[in-house]
C-alpha positions in Angstrom: -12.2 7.0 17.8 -9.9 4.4 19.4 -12.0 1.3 18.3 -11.8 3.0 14.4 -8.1 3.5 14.5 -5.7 0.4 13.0 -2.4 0.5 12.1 -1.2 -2.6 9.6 2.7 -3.7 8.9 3.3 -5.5 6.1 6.9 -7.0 5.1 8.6 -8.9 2.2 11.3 -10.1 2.7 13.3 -12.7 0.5 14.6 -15.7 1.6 17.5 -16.6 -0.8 20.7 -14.6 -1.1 21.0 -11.6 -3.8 24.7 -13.5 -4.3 23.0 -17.0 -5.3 22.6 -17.1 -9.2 20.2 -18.9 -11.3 17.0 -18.3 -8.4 14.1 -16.5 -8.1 14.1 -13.7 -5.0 11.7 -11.2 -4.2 11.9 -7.2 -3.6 12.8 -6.6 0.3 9.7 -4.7 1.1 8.2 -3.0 4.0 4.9 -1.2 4.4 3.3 0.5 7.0 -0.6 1.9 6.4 -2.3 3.6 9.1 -6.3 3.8 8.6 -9.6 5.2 9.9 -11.7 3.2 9.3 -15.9 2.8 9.9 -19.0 0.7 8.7 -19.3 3.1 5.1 -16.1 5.2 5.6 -12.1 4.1 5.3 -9.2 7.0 4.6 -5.7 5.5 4.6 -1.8 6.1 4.1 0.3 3.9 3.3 4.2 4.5 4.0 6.4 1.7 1.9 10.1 1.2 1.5 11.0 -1.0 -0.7 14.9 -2.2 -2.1 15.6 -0.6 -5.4 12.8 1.5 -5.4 13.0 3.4 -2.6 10.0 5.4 -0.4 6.8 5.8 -1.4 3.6 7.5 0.5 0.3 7.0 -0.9 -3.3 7.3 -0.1 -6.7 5.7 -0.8 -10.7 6.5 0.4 -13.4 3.8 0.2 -17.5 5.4 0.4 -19.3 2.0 1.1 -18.2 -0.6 -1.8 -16.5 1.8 -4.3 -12.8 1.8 -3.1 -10.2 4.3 -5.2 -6.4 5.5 -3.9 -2.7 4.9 -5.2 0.2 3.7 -3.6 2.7 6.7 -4.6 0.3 9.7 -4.7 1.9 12.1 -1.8 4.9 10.8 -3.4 4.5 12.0 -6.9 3.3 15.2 -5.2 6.2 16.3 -3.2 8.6 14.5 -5.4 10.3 15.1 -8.4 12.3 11.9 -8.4 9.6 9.8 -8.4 10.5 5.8 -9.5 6.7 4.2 -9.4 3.4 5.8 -10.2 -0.2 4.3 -9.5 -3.9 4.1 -9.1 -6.1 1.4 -8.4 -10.1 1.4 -8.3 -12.3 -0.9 -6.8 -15.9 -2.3 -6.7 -17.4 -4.4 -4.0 -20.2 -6.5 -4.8 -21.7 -8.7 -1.9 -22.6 -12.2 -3.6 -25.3 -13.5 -0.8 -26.2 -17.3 -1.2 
């Protein structure tokens, strides 16, 4: 169990001042995703908080290449103030040369 167990922190963070006008910033993020993960199996959580959006918990599953989950699920279920909703889906397809 301890060599399948991986914890991943992620951060934004922008680098010119919210008072500076006329510039491009980014959203102050944070994220957090614990996983188990193996050689055909992956479950994961991801914990975010990001600046004007708030916390959101999500979760995703990948069975060998086909990978499916959203960023705000547990959010949207135990929330009724929701800001964001999401899925994503995804397809691996090995390209051998």
């Amino acid at each position: 169990m301890k060599n399948k167990f991986y914890i991943n922190v992620q951060s934004s963070l922008s680098l010119v001042s919210k008072d500076k006008e006329r510039t491009n910033r980014i959203t102050n993020t944070l994220t957090l995703a614990p996983r188990l993960e193996t050689k055909w199996f992956s479950v994961y959580s991801p914990i975010r908080v990001q600046q004007y959006d708030g916390f959101a918990w999500g979760f995703g599953l990948r069975a060998g290449p086909l990978t499916v989950g959203s960023a705000s699920a547990i959010t949207n279920l135990i929330s009724s103030n929701s800001k964001a909703a999401d899925v994503y889906l995804g397809l691996k397809i090995p390209i051998y040369q």
